[in-house]
C-alpha positions as CSV (number, residue, x, y, z in Angstrom):
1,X,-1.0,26.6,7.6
2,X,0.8,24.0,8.8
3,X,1.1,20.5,7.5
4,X,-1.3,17.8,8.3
5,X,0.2,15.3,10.3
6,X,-1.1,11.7,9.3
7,X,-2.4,9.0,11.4
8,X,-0.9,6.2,9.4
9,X,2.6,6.3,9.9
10,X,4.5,6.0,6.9
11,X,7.0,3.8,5.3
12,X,9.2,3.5,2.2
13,X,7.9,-0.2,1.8
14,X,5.0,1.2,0.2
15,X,1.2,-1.1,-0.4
16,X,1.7,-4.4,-1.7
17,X,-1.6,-6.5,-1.6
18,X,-2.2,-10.3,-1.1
19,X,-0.7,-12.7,-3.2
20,X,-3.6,-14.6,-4.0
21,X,-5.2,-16.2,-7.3
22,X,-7.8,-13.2,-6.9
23,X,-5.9,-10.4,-6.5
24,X,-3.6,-11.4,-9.6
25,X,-6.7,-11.7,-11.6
26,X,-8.0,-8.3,-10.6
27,X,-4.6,-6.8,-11.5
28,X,-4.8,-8.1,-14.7
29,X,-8.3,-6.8,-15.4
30,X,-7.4,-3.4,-13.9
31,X,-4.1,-3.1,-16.2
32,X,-6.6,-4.3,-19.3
33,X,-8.9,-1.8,-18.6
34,X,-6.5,1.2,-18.3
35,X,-4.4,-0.1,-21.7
36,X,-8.2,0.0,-23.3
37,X,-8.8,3.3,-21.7
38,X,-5.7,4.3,-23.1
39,X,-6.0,3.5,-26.5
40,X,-9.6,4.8,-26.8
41,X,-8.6,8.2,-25.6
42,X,-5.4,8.0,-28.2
43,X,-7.6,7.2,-30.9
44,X,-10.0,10.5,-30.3
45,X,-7.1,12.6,-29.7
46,X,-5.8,11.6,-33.3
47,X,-9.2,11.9,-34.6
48,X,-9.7,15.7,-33.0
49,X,-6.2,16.6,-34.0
50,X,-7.3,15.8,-37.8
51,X,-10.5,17.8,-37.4
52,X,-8.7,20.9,-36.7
C-alpha cells in the first residue's frame, strides 16, 4: 500500500501557538495536569507492585 500523501505540507519548524496571556495559562494548566496524572498513576503502580 502506498504511503498517504498529506495535504498539509510539512515543515521542520514544527507548531508553535500564540504567545498570548491565554495560551501561557493553558500550557501551564495542561503541564499541571499531566505532572498530577503522572504521579497518581506512579503511586498505584507502587501500590500494585506491593500487592503482588
Amino acid at each position: 500500500m502506498p504511503p498517504r500523501l498529506s495535504s498539509v505540507p510539512r515543515s521542520g519548524a514544527g507548531f508553535y501557538p500564540a504567545t498570548d496571556q491565554a495560551t501561557y495559562r493553558d500550557l501551564l494548566f495542561f503541564e499541571e495536569r499531566l505532572k498530577t496524572n503522572a504521579a497518581s498513576l506512579n503511586r498505584k503502580k507502587h501500590r500494585y507492585q506491593r500487592g503482588s
